[in-house]
C-alpha positions as CSV (number, residue, x, y, z in Angstrom):
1,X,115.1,94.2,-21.9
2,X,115.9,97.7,-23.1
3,X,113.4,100.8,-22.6
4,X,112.9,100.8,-26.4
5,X,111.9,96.8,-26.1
6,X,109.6,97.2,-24.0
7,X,105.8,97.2,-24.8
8,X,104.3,95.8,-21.6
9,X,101.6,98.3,-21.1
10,X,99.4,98.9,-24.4
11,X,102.9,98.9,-26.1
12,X,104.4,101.2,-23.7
13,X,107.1,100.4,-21.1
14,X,105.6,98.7,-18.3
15,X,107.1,101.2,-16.3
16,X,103.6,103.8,-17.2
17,X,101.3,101.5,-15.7
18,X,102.7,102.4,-12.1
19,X,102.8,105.8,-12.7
20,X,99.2,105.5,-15.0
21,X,97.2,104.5,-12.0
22,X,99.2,106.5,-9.1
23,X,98.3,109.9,-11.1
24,X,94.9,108.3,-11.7
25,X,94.7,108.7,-8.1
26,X,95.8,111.6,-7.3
27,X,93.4,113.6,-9.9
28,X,90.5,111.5,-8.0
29,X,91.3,113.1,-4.6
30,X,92.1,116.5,-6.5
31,X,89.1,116.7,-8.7
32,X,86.8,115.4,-6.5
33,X,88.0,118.2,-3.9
34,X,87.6,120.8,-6.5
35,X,84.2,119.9,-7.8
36,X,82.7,120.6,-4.1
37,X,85.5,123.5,-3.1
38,X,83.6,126.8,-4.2
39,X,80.0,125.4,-3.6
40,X,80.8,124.2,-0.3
41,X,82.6,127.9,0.4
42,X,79.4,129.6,-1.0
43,X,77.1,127.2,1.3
44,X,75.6,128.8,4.3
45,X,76.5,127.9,7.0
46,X,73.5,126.2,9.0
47,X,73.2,124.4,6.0
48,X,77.2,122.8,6.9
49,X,79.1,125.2,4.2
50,X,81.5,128.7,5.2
51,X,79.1,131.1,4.2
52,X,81.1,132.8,2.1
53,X,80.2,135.8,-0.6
54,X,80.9,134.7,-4.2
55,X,83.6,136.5,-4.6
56,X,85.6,135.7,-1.3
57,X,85.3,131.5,-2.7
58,X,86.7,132.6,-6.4
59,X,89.9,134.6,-4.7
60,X,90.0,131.6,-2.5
61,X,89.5,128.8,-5.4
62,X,92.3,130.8,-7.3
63,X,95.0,131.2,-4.4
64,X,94.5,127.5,-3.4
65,X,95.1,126.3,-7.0
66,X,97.6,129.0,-8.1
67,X,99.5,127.7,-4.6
68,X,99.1,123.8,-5.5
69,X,101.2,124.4,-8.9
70,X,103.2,127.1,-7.8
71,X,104.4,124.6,-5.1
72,X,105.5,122.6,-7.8
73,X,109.0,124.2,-8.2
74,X,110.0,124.1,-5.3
75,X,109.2,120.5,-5.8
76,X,110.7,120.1,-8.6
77,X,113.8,121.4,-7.0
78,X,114.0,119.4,-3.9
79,X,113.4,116.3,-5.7
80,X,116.3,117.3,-8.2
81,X,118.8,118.1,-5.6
82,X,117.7,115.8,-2.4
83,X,114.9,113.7,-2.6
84,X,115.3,112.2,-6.2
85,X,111.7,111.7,-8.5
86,X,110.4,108.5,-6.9
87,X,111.0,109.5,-3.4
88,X,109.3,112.9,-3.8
89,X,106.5,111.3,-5.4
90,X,105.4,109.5,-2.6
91,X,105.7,111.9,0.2
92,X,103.8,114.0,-1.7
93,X,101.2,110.8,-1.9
94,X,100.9,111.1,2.1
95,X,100.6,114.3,2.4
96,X,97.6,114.8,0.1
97,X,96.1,111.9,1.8
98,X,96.7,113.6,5.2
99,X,95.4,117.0,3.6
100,X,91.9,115.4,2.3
101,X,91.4,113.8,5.5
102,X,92.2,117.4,7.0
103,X,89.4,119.2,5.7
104,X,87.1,116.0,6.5
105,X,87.4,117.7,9.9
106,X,84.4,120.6,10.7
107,X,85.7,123.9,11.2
108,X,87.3,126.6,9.0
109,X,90.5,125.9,11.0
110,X,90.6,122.4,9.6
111,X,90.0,123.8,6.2
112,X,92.6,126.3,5.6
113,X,95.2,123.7,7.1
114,X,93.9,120.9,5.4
115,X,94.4,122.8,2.3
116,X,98.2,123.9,3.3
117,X,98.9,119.8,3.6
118,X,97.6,119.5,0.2
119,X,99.8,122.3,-1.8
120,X,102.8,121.4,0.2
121,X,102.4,117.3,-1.0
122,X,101.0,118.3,-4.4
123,X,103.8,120.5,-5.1
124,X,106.0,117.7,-4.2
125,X,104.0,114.6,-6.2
126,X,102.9,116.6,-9.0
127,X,105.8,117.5,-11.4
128,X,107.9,114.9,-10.3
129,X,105.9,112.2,-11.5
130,X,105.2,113.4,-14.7
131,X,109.2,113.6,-14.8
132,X,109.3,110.0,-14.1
133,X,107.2,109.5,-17.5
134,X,109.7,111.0,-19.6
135,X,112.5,109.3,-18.3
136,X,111.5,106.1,-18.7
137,X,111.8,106.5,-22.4
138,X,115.2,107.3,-24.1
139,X,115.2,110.8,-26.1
140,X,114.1,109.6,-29.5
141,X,111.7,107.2,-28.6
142,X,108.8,107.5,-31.2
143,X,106.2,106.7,-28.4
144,X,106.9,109.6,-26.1
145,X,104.1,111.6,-27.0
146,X,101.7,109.0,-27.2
147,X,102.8,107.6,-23.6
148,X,102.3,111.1,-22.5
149,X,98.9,111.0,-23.7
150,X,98.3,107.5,-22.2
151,X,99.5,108.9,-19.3
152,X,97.0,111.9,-19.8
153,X,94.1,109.8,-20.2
154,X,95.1,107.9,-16.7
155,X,94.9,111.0,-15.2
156,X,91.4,111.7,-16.6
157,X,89.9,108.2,-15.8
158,X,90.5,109.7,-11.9
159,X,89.0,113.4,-12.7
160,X,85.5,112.0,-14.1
161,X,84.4,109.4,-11.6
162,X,86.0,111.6,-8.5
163,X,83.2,114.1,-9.0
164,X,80.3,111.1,-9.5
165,X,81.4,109.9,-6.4
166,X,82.6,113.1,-4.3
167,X,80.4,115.3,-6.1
168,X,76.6,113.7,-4.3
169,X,78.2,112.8,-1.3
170,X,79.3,116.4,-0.7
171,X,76.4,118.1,-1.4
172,X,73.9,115.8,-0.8
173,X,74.8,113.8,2.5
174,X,78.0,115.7,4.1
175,X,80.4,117.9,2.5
176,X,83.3,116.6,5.1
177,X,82.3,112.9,4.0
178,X,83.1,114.3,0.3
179,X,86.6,115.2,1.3
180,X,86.9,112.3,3.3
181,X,86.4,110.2,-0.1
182,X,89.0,112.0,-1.8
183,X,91.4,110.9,1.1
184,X,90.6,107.7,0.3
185,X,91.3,107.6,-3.3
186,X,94.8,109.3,-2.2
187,X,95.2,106.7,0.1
188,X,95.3,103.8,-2.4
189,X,97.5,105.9,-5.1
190,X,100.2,106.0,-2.5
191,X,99.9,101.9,-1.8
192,X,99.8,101.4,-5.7
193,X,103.0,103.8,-6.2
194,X,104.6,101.9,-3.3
195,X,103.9,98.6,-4.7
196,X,104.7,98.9,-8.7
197,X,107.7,101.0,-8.1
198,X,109.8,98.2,-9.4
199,X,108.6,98.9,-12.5
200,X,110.7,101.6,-12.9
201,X,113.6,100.1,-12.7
202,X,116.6,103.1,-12.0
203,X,113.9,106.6,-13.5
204,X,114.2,108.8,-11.1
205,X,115.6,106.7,-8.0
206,X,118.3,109.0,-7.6
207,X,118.7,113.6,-7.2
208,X,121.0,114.7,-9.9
209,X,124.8,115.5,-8.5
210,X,125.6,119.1,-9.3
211,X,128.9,120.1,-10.6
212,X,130.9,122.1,-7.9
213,X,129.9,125.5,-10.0
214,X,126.0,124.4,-10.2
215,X,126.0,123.2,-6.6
216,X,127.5,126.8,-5.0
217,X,124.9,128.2,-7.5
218,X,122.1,126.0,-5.8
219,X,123.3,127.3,-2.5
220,X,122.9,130.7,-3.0
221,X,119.5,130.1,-4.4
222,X,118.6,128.2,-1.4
223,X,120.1,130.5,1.0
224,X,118.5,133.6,-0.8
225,X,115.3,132.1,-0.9
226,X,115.4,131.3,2.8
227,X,116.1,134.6,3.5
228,X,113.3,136.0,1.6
229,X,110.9,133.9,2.6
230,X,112.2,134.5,6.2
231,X,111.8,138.5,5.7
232,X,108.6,138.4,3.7
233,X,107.3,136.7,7.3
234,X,108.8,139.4,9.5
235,X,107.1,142.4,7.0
236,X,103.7,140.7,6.5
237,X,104.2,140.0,10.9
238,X,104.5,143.8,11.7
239,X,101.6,144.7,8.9
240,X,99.2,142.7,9.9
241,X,100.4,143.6,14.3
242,X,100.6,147.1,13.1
243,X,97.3,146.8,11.1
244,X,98.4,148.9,8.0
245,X,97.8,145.5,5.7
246,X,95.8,142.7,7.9
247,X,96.0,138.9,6.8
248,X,92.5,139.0,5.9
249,X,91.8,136.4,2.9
250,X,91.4,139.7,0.5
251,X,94.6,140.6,1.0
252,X,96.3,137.2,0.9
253,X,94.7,136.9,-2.6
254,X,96.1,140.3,-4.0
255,X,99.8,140.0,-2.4
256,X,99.8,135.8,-3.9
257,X,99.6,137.6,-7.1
258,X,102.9,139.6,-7.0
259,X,104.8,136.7,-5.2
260,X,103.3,134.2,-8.3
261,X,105.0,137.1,-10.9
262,X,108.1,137.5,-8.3
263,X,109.1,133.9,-9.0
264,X,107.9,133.6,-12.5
265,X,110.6,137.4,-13.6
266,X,113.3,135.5,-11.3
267,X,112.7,132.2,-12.9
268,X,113.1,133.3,-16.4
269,X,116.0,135.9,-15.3
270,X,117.9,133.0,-14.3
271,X,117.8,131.0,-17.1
272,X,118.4,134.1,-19.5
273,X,121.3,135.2,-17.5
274,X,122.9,133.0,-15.4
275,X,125.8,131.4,-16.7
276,X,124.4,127.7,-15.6
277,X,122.6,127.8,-18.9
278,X,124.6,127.0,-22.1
279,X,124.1,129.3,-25.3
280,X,121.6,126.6,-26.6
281,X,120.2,125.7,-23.4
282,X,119.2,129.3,-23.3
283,X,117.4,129.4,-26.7
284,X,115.5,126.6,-25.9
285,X,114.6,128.1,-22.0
286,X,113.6,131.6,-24.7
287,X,110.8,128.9,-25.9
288,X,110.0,127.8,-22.9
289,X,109.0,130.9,-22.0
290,X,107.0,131.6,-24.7
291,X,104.8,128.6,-24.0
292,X,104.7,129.5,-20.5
293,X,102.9,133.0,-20.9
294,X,100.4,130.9,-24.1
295,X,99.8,127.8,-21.2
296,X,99.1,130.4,-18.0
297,X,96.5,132.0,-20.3
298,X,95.0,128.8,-21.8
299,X,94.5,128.0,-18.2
300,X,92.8,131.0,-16.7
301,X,90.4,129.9,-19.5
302,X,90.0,126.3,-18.6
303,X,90.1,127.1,-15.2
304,X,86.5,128.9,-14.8
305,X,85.2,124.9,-14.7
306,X,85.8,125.0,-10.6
307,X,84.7,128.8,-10.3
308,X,82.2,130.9,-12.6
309,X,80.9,127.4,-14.7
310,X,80.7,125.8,-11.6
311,X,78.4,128.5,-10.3
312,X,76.7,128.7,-13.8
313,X,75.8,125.3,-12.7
314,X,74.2,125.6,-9.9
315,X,72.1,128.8,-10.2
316,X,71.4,129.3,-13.8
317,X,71.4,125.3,-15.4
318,X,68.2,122.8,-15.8
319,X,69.9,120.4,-13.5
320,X,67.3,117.5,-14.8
321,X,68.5,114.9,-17.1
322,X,66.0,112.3,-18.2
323,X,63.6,113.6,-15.1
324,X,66.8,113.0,-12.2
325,X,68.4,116.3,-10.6
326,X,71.9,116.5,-10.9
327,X,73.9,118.0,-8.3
328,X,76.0,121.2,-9.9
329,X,79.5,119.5,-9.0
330,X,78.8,116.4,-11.2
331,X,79.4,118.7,-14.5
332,X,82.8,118.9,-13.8
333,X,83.1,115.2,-14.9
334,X,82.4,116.3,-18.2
335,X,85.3,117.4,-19.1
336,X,87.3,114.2,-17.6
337,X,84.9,111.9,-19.9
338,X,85.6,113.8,-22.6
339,X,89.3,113.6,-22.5
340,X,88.5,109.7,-21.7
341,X,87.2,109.1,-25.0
342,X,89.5,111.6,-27.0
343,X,92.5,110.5,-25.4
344,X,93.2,107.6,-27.4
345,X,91.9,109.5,-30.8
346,X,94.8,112.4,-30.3
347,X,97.3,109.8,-29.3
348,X,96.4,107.7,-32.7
349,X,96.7,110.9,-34.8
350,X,99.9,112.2,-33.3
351,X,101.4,108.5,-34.2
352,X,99.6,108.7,-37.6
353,X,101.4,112.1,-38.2
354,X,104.5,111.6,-37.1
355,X,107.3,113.9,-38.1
356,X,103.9,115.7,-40.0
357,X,102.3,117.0,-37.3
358,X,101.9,120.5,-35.8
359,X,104.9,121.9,-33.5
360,X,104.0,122.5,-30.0
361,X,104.0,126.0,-30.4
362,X,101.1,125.5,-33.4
363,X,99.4,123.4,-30.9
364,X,99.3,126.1,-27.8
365,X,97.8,128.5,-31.0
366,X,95.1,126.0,-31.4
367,X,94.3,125.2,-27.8
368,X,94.0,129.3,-27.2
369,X,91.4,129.4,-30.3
370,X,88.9,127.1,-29.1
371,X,89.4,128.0,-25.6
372,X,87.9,131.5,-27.2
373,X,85.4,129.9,-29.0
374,X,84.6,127.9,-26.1
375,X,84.0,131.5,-24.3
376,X,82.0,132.9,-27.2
377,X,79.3,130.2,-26.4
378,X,78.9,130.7,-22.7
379,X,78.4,134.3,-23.7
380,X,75.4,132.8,-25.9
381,X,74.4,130.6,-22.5
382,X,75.1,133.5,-20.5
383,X,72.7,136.1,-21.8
384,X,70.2,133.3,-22.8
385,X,69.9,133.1,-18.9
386,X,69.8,136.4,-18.1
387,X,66.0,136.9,-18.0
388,X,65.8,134.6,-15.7
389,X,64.9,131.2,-17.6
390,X,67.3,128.3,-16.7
391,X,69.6,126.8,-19.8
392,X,69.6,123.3,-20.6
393,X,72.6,121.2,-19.8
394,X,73.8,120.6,-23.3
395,X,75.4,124.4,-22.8
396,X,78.3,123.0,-20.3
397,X,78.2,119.8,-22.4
398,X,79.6,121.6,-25.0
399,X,81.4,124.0,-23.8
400,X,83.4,121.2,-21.6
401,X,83.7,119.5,-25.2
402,X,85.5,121.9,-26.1
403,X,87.7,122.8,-23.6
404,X,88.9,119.2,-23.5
405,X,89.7,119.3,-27.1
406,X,92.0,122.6,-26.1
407,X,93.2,120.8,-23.5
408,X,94.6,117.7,-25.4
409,X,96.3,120.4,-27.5
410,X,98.2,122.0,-25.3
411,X,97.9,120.0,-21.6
412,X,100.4,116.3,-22.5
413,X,101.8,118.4,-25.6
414,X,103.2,120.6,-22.7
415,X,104.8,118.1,-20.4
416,X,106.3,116.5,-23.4
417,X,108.1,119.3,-24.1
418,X,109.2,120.0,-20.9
419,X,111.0,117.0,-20.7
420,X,112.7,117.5,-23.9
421,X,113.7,121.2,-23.1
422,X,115.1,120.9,-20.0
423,X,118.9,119.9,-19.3
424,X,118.8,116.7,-17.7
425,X,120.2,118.5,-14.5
426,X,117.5,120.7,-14.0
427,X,114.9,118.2,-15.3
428,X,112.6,118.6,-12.0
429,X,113.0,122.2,-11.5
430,X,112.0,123.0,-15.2
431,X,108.8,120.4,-14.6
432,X,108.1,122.9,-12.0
433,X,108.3,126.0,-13.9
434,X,105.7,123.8,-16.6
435,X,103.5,124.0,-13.1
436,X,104.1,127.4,-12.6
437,X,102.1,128.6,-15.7
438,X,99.5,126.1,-14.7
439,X,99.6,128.4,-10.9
440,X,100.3,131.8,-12.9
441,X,96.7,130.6,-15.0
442,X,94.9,129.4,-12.0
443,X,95.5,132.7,-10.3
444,X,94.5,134.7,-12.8
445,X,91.6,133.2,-13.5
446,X,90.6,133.2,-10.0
447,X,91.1,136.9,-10.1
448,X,88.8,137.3,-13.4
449,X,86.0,135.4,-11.6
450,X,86.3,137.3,-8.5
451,X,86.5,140.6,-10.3
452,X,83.4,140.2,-12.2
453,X,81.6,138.8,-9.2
454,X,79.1,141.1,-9.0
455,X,78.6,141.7,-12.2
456,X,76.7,139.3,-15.3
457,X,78.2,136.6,-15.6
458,X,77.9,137.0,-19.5
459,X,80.7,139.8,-19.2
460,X,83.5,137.8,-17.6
461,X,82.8,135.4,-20.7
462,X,83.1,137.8,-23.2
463,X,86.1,139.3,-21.8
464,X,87.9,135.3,-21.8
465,X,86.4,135.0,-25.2
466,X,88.1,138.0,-26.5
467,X,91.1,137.3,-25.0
468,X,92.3,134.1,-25.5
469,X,91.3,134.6,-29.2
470,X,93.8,137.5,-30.0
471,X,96.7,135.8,-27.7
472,X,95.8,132.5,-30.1
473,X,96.2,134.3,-33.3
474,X,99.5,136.3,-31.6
475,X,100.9,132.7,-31.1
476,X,100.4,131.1,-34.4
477,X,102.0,134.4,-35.9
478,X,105.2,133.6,-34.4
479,X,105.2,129.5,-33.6
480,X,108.1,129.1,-36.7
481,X,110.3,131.2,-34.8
482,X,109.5,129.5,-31.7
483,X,109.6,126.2,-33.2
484,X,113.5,126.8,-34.5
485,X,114.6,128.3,-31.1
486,X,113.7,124.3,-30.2
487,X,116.2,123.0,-32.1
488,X,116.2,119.6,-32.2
489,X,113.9,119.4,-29.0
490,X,110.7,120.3,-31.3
């Protein structure tokens, strides 16, 4: 049977089902870490939390997730050039397992490492399978997009119940038994991959061979790399000996950010410059990079769910619904359960649309004007609570409405793309780069958060809101010129 023929999984090959239920997952243990990460940070400590100020957990929150994607290049790479797709995949799988069982351990030790183990197998798992999606279909298969949002809605089914589950246990019985849980929902993704990899049949069993040209090239990366790395050890060693520029958390936060835009300029230098990128390759790597910088700021948006909304939650939200108290972490399920029943809705109307529908780069436009909008009511929220009065719940209802509505915009839109962009040779690597504006995002809207940490939280929201509005009308000014620098790839 030919990829085209088959329809084994709600008419898609059967081939999505493995991969549908290992990402499932994977988002359990990740979303069900995040929706206890900053409250458990914020938590004193003799009531089993780190004690940490507010805006110590937000630099934190953003440097673990802008680590997790960032990873994902490197990923991306390894699996390309060593590992293949299906092998990074799953030891990725164990070492997010071993990372959630990690930080099930007491001590801030345990935590810090346990989150280490996590980037270092997310960064592995993450871009790789979504990879593995795209190849199962052949180029101008009419179902890509609607696997990819399939695919999407997998992922979701594991982001809503993880904080249902996760969330109580966390904060109301143990926050280590929390973490614990998410190792366990790791756990059985990695026996699932393991057992349906037949599936597949050949999508990314094997690394791509490198011509003798691309393979030096690859060396000198590596080599380079591994000499950076090695010397940015040896000058952050004697700063921190030395005391001009101590390892304190702070600081780790403020130097991630230039390492983040380090890769990101070297990234895009390479692939406007070097000569391993054909003339059309490079127009379509231009594009790339113009839904890079729209997808980094869509996320520092969507991102404020497991920082500043999550706090919302807690201190300034009626947690009662129909006369029960609802732990804080639990909201972030919202936007999962939205994306669960709107899923299958965009899916329907990209296939009803066809050739008719929106570009991508008219999507991204779209996805940055209601993340504004989203921002414009939680400044409403916002100063409704300011006088002290607690909001009700339909606020972050809402708001995580819309974001989710954003999010099917731009989020499987994205990863489609990526695999149409890319050169099959550097199909990994340029899923990591995809990850990259999801790190670039994350970090920056850790940094927003922890900026306006001591201030209302009503300003950080207007600033989002006023942002992501003018980048949104900036991108839907110039999505026909992106559009054609897509070719055939649109």
């Amino acid at each position: 049977m030919t990829a085209s023929e088959d329809r084994g999984f709600f008419g898609q090959p059967r081939g999505l089902s493995t991969l549908f239920f290992t990402e499932l997952w994977e988002r359990f243990g990740y979303y069900g870490m995040r929706s206890l990460l900053v409250l458990f940070m914020v938590t004193a400590t003799e009531n089993g939390g780190l004690g940490f100020t507010d805006t110590k957990a937000y630099g934190v929150y953003g440097l673990y997730t802008a680590s997790v994607y960032g990873m994902s290049l490197l990923g991306g790479w390894v699996a390309d050039r060593i590992l293949g797709q299906r092998r990074a995949v799953f030891a990725g799988g164990i070492l997010i397992a071993i990372g959630y069982l990690t930080l099930a351990a007491p001590g801030t030790a345990s935590f810090f490492s346990g989150l280490l183990v996590i980037i270092l197998g997310t960064g592995l798992l993450k871009p790789n399978i979504s990879t593995i999606v795209g190849q199962i279909y052949t180029k101008d298969d009419p179902r890509r997009d609607a696997g990819f949002a399939l695919f999407y809605m997998g992922i979701n089914i594991g982001a809503m119940i993880a904080p249902l589950i996760c969330g109580p246990l966390g904060e109301r019985v143990n926050w280590h038994l929390g973490f614990a849980t998410a190792g366990i929902g790791m756990t059985i993704g990695v026996i699932w991959y393991w057992a349906g990899q037949h599936r597949l049949d050949e999508a990314g069993l094997h690394p791509v061979h490198a011509s003798p040209e691309e393979a030096a090239s690859q060396r000198r990366m590596l080599r380079n790399g591994s000499l950076g790395v090695l010397a940015l050890l040896v000058i952050v060693s004697f700063l921190h000996v030395s005391g001009i520029y101590p390892v304190t958390v702070a600081n780790l936060v403020n130097a991630a950010g230039f390492v983040v835009l380090g890769i990101t300029l070297a990234v895009f230098a390479w692939i406007l410059f070097s000569k391993d990128w054909a003339s059309e390759e490079r127009k379509r790597g231009i594009a790339i990079g113009v839904l890079f910088i729209a997808s980094a700021l869509f996320w520092s948006a969507f991102e404020q769910a497991g920082s500043s909304l999550s706090i919302f939650a807690k201190r300034y939200t009626d947690n009662r619904l129909l006369g029960i108290d609802v732990p804080a972490s639990m909201y972030q399920s919202l936007n999962a359960a939205w994306l669960v029943v709107l899923s299958p809705v965009f899916a329907w109307l990209w296939l009803r649309l066809g050739k008719r529908q929106p570009a991508s780069p008219t999507k991204f436009a779209l996805a940055l004007l209601v993340a504004g909008v989203s921002f414009v009511w939680m400044t409403a929220a916002a100063m409704r609570a300011s006088d002290g009065v607690k909001v009700s719940p339909m606020w972050l209802i809402v708001v995580y409405l819309m974001h989710t509505v954003g999010e099917l915009l731009l989020s499987p839109v994205g990863l489609s793309a990526m695999t149409r962009l890319a050169p099959v040779r550097y199909a990994g690597l340029m899923m990591g780069v995809w990850f990259l504006s999801l790190s670039m995002g994350n970090y920056l809207g850790g940094r927003m958060a922890a900026l306006y940490g001591d201030v209302p939280l009503q300003n950080l929201f207007q600033f989002i809101a006023v942002f992501a509005l003018a980048v949104g009308v900036v991108l839907a000014l110039i999505a026909r010129p992106v559009t054609r620098l897509m070719g055939d790839a649109r």
